[in-house]
C-alpha positions in Angstrom: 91.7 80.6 82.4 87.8 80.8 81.3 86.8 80.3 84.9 89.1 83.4 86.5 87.5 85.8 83.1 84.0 84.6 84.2 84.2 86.0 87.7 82.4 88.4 89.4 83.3 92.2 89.2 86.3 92.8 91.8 85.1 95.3 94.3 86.6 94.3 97.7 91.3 94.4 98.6 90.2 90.8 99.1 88.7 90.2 95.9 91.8 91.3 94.5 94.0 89.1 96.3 91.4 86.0 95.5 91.8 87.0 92.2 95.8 87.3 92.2 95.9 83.6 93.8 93.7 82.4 91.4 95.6 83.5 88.0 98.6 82.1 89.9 97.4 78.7 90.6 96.1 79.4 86.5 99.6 79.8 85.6 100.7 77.4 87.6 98.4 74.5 86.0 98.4 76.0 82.1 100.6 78.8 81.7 102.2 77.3 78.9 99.1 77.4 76.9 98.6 81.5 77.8 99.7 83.6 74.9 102.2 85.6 77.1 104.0 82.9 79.3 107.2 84.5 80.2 107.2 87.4 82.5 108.9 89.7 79.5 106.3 88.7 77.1 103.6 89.4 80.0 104.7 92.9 81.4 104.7 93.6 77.5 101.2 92.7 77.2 100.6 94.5 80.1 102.0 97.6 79.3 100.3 97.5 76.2 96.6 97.3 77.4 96.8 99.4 79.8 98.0 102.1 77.4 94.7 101.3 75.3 92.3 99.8 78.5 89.1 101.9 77.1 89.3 100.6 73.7 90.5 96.8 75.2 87.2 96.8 77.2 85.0 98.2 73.7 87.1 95.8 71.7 85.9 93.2 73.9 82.5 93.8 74.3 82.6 94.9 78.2 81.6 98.2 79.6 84.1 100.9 80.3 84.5 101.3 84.4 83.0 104.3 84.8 85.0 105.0 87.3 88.5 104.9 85.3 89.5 108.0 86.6 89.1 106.8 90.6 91.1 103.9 89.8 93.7 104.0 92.6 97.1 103.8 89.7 99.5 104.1 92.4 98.4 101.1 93.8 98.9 99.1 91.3 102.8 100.4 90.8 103.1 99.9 94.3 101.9 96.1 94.0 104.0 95.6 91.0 107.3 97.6 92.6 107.1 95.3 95.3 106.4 92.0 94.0 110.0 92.7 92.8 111.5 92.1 96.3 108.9 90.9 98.7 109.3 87.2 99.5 
C-alpha cells in the first residue's frame, strides 16, 4: 500500500479511476494486512476521516487542499451509491 500513498496528487476523472484500480489490485494482493479489511470495518474508517479530513491531513503531516470547499461531495456519494448495484 506504500506505493498507491506515494502517488502523485489526483487531478484528472482518470487519475481517480487509476487510483480506484490500483487500491483494488492493493486489496486484492494484501488486504489482509490493511487495518480495515472488511468492508464494515472500512466504510467505518471512512466515515470517520472524512468527518475529521482537515485535522487527518495536519495529523499527517500533509497540506490541507485548499480547495476543500470545491471538492465535488456529491460525486463521491454518487460513486459510492452506485458501486452498490453497478456490475
Amino acid at each position: 500500500m506504500d506505493a498507491i500513498c506515494d502517488l502523485p496528487p489526483i487531478t484528472t476523472h482518470q487519475a481517480f479511476v487509476d487510483f480506484l484500480d490500483l487500491l483494488h489490485e492493493d486489496f486484492l494482493e494484501s488486504g489482509s494486512q490493511w487495518e480495515n479489511d472488511t468492508l464494515p470495518r472500512y466504510l467505518a474508517a471512512m466515515h470517520r476521516w472524512s468527518a475529521i479530513v482537515k485535522e487527518g491531513y495536519q495529523n499527517t503531516g500533509q497540506a490541507v487542499p485548499e480547495n476543500a470547499p470545491d471538492v465535488p461531495w456529491q460525486l463521491f456519494a454518487d460513486i459510492l451509491l452506485a458501486a452498490r448495484v453497478y456490475e
